[in-house]
C-alpha positions in Angstrom: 0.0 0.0 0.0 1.2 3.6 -0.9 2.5 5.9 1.8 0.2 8.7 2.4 2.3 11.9 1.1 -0.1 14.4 2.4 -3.3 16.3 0.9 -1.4 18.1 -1.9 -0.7 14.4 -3.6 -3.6 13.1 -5.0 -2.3 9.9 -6.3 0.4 8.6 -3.6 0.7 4.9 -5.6 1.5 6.5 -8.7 3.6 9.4 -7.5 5.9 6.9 -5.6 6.4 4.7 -8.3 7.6 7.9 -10.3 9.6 8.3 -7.4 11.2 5.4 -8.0 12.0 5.6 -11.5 14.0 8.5 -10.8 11.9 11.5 -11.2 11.9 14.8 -9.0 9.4 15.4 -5.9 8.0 18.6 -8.1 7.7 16.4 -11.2 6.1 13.3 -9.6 3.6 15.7 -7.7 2.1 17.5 -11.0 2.4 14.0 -12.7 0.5 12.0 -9.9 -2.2 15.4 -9.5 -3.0 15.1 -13.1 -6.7 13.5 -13.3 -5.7 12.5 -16.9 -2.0 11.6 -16.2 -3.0 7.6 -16.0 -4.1 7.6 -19.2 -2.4 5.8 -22.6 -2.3 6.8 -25.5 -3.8 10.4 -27.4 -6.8 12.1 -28.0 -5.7 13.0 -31.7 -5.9 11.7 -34.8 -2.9 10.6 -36.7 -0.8 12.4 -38.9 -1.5 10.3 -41.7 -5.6 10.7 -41.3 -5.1 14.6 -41.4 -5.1 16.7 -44.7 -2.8 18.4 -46.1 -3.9 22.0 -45.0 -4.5 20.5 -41.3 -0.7 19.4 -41.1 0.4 22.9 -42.5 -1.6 24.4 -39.5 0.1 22.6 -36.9 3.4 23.4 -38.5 2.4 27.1 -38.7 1.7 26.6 -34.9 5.0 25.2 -33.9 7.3 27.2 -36.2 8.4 24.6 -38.7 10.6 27.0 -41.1 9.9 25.9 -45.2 6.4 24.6 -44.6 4.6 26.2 -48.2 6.8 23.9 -50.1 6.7 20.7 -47.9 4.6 17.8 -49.1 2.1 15.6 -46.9 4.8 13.3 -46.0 7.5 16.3 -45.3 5.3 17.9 -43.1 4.9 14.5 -41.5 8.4 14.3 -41.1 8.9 17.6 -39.6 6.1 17.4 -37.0 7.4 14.3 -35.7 11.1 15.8 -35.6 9.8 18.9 -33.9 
């Protein structure tokens, strides 16, 4: 059974195992108060299921230099590598 780490952990079996896998007090703490933390795998669609002009967007958004003259698959690329 988990140690109880106080009110300001909300999940004291899941921050301890972070704990244990080598991660900071702060970092386990946000980790383990996250209500969503214990979930696998995202909410969004794949790369490959998005247009053309949807991929472009999210480049836009995180700064990919060059993106006007990428294809599909470089834009792929470059979100992945970003």
């Amino acid at each position: 059974m988990a140690e109880n780490h106080g009110p300001q952990i909300k999940n004291d079996e899941q921050y301890e195992e972070l704990r244990d896998k080598g991660m900071s007090k702060s970092k386990a703490a946000r980790i383990a108060n996250d209500s969503d933390s214990g979930e696998k795998g995202g909410k969004s669609e794949k790369y490959e299921d998005r247009t053309k002009e949807e991929l472009y967007e999210k480049a836009r958004e995180v700064g990919i230099e060059g993106r006007s003259k990428m294809s599909k698959k470089e834009l792929i690329k470059s979100l992945r590598n970003s």
